[in-house]
C-alpha positions in Angstrom: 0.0 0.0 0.0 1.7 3.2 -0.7 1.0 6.5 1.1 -1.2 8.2 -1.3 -3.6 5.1 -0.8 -3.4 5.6 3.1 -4.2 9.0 3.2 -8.0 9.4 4.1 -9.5 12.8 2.9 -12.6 13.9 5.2 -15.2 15.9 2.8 -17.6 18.5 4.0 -19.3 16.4 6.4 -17.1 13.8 9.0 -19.7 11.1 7.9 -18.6 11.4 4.1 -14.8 10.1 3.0 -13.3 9.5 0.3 -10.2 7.4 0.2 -8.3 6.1 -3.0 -7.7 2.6 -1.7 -12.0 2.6 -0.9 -14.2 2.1 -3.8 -11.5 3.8 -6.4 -11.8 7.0 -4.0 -15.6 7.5 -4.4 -17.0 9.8 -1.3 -19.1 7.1 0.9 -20.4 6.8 4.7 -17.7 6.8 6.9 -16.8 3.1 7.9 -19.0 1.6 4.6 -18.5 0.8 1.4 -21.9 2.9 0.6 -21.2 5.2 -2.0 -23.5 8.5 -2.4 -23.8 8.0 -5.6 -25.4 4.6 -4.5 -28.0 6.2 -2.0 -28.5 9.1 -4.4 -29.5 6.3 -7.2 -31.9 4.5 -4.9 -33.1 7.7 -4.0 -34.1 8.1 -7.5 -35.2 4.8 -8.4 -38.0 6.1 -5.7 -37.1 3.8 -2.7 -38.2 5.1 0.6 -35.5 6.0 3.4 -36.7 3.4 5.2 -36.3 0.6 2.3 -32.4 1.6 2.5 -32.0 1.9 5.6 -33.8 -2.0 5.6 -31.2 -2.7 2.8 -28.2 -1.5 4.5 -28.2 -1.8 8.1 -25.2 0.0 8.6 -26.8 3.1 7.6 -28.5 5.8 9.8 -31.6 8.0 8.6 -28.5 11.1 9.5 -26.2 9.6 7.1 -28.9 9.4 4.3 -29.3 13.5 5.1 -25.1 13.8 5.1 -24.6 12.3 1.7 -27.7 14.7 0.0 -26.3 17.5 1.7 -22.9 16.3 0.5 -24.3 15.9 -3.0 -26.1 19.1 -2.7 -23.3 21.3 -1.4 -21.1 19.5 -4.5 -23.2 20.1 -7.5 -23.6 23.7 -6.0 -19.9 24.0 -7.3 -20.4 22.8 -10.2 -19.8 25.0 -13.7 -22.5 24.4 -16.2 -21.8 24.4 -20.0 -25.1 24.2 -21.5 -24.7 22.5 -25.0 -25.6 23.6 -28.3 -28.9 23.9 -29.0 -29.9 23.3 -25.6 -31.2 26.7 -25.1 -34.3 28.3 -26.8 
């Protein structure tokens, strides 16, 4: 394992990580394997908080709020290139 693999970066909230060496440095829950992007997609796919939380029993109701407001805060830094012909 070399050092850059060790290092653990805490994001915006101490429940989300991100970590090279964990799930090719996607942000998850601290102490999971859940990725955001994973609880965002259910989120989407319309299952209920408490169907995840009934999927993943490591998961807290708070940590469903930390990785919206994780994906929130990010996509709130996001620049926007609107493509051709996408605006009338």
């Amino acid at each position: 394992m070399n050092a850059v693999s060790e290092i653990e970066t805490r994001l915006s909230h101490d429940s989300i990580t991100s970590s090279p060496g964990i799930m090719m440095g996607k942000p998850v829950i601290a102490g999971t394997r859940i990725t955001v992007e994973l609880i965002l997609r259910k989120l989407a796919a319309r299952e209920s908080i408490e169907q995840i939380l009934d999927s993943h029993p490591r998961l807290s109701r708070e940590s469903i709020y930390a990785a919206l407001r994780f994906a929130s805060e990010s996509l709130g830094h996001e620049i926007v290139h609107p493509l051709n012909g996408s605006i009338k």
